[in-house]
C-alpha atoms as a printed R data frame, in Angstrom:
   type eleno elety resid chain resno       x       y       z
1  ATOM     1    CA   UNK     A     1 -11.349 -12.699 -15.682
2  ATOM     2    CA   UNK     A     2  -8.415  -9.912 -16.415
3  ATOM     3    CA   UNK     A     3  -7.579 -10.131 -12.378
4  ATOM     4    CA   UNK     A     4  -8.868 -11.601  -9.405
5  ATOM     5    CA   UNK     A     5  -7.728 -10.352  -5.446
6  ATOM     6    CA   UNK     A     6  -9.040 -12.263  -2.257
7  ATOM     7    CA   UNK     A     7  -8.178 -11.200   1.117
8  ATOM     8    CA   UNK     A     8  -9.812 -13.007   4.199
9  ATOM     9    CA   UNK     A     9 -10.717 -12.575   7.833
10 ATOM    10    CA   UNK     A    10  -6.614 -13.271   8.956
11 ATOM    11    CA   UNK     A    11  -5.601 -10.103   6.793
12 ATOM    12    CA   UNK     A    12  -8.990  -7.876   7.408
13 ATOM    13    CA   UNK     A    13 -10.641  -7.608  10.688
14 ATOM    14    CA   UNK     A    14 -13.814 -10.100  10.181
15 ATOM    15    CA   UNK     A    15 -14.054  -9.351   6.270
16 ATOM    16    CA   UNK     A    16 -13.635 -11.287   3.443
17 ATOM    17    CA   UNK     A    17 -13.076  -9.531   0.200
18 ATOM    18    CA   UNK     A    18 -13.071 -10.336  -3.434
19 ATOM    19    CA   UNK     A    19 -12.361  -8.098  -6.029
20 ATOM    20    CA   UNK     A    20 -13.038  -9.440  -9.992
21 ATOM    21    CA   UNK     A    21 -12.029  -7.666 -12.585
22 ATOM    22    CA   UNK     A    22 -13.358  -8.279 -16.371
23 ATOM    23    CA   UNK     A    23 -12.680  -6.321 -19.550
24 ATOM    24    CA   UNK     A    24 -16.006  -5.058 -21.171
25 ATOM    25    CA   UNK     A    25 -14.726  -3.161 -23.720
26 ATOM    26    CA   UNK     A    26 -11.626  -2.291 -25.399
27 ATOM    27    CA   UNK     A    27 -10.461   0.067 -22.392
28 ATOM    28    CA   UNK     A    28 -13.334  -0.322 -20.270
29 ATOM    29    CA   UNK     A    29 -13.599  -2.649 -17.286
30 ATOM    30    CA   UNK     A    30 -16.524  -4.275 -14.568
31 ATOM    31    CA   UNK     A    31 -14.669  -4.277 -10.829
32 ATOM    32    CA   UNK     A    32 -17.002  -6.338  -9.272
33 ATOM    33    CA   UNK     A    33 -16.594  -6.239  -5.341
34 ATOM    34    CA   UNK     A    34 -17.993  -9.004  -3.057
35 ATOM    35    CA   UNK     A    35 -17.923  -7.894   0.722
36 ATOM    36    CA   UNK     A    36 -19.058 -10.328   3.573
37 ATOM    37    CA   UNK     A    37 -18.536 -10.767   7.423
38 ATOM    38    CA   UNK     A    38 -18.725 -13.971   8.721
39 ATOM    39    CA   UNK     A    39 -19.876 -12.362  11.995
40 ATOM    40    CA   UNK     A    40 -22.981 -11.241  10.220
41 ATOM    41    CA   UNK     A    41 -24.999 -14.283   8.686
42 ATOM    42    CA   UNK     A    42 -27.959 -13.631  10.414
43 ATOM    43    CA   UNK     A    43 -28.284 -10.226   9.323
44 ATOM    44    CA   UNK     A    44 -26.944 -10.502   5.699
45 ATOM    45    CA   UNK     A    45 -24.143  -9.003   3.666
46 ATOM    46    CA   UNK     A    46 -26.537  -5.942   2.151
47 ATOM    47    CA   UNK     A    47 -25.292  -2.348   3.073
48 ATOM    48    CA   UNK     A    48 -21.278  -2.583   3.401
49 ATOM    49    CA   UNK     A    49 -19.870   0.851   1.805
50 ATOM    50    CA   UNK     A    50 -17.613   0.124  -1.024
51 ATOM    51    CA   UNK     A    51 -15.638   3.023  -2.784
52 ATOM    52    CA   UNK     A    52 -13.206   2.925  -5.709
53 ATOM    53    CA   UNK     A    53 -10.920   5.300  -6.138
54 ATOM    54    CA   UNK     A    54  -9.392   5.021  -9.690
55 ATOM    55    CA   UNK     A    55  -7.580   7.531 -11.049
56 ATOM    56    CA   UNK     A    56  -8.739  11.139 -10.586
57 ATOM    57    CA   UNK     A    57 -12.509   9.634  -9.795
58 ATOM    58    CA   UNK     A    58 -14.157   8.300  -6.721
59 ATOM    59    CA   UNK     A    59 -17.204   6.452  -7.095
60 ATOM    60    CA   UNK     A    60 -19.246   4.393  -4.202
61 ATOM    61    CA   UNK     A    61 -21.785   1.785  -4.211
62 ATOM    62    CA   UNK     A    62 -23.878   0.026  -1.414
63 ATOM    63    CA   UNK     A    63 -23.293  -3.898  -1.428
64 ATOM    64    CA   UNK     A    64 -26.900  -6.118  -2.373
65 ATOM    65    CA   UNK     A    65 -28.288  -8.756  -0.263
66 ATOM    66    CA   UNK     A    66 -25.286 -11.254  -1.762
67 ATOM    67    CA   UNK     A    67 -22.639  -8.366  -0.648
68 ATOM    68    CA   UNK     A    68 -21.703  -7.719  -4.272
69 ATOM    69    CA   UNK     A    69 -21.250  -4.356  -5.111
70 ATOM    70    CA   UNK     A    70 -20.238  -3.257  -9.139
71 ATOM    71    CA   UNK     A    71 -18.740  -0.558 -10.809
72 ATOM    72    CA   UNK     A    72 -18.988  -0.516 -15.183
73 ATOM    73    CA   UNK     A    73 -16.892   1.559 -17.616
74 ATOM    74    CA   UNK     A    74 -13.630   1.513 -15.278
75 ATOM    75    CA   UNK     A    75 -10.709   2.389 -18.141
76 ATOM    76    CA   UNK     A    76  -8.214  -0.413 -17.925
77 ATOM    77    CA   UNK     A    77  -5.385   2.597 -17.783
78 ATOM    78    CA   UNK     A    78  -6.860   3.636 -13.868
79 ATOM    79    CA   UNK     A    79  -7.065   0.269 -12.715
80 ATOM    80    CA   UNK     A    80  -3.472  -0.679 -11.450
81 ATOM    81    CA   UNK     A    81  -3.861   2.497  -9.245
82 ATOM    82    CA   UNK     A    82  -7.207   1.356  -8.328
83 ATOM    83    CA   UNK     A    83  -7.968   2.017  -4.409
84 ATOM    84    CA   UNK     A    84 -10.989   0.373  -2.352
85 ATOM    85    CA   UNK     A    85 -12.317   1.624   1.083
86 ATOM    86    CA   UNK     A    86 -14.971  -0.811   2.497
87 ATOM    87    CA   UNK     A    87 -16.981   0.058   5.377
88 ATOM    88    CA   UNK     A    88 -19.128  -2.522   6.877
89 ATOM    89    CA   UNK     A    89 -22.794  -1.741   7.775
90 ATOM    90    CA   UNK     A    90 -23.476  -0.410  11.799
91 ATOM    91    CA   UNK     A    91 -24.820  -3.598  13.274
92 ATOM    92    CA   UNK     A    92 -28.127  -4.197  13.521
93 ATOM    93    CA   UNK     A    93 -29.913  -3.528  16.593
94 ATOM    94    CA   UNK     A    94 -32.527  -6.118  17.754
């Protein structure tokens, strides 16, 4: 683990965040975001909108069922002006 960020419910409206960072190459990183609500157990953590802004590129990814969402090949040089925007999923309507 090169870095590792947390930020809970008392700094984020009803989020919890994670953000991992590991080298997987010489100047190559995984950011590996984990997204979840406590307000939304029952319907899961799949669907939050993650997007990384990194340098000059923007890329976005859809969280998975465990509210992970990955990004490969980040170059180490972007990361400390790395940028997340994380948009939960609309609830669900029963």
């Amino acid at each position: 683990v090169m870095y590792q960020i947390e930020l809970g419910p008392e700094t984020l409206d009803d989020l919890d965040v994670e953000v991992t960072v590991y080298r997987q190459g010489e100047d190559v990183a995984r950011v590996m975001v984990v997204v979840r609500a406590p307000g939304r157990l029952v319907e899961g953590f799949a669907g939050s909108q993650v997007q990384m802004q990194a340098g000059a590129k923007a890329q976005t990814k859809l969280t998975d069922e465990d509210g992970l969402a990955v990004f490969d090949d980040v170059p180490l040089a972007e990361l400390q002006e790395a940028r997340f925007t994380i948009a939960p999923p609309p609830a669900s309507i029963h």
